[in-house]
C-alpha positions in Angstrom: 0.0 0.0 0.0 1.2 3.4 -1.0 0.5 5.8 1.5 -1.3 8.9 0.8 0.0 12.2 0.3 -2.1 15.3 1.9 -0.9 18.6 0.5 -2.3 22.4 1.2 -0.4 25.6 0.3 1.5 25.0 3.3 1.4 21.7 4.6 2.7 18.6 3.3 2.0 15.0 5.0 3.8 11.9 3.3 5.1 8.7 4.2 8.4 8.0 6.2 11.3 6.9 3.9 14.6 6.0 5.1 16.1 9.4 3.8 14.1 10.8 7.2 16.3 8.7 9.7 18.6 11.4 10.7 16.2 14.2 11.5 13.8 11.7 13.2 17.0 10.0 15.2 18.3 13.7 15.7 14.9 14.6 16.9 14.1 11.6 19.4 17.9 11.9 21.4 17.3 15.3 21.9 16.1 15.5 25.7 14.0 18.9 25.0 12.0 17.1 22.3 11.3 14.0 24.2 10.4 16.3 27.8 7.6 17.1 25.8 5.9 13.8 24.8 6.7 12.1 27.9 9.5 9.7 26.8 13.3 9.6 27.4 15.9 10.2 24.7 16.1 7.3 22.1 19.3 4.9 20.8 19.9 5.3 17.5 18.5 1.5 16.8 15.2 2.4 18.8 15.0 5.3 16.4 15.3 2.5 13.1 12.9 0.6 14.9 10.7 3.3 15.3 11.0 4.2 11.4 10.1 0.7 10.6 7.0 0.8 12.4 5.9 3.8 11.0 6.1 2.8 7.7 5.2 -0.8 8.4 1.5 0.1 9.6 0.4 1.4 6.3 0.4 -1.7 4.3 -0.4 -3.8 7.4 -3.2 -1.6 8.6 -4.4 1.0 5.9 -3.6 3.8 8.6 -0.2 4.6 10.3 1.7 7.6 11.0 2.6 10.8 8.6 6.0 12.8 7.8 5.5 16.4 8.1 
């Protein structure tokens, strides 16, 4: 399953790819990100691991999380 793209003039939701693993492994080891949703700063492989699984739940599930 492809997952869907929504676009507005300024807004652009898409699918994880693997290109998005530094920001997203940048973004979960920083302590002032994760202070804000309750977690603790992420491993680099939790980070992969977390990629995975938010581009695995499309085609298993028809819904999953977005890029923005």
């Amino acid at each position: 399953m492809n997952v869907p793209v929504l676009e507005t003039a300024r807004l652009r939701l898409r699918g994880h790819t693997v290109a998005d693993f530094p920001a997203l492994k940048a973004g979960w080891a920083d302590e002032a990100v994760v202070r804000h949703i309750g977690g603790k700063p992420s491993r680099p492989d939790e980070s992969w691991a977390r990629l995975l699984r938010y581009r695995g739940l499309w085609p298993l599930l028809g819904f999953g999380y977005w890029a923005v």
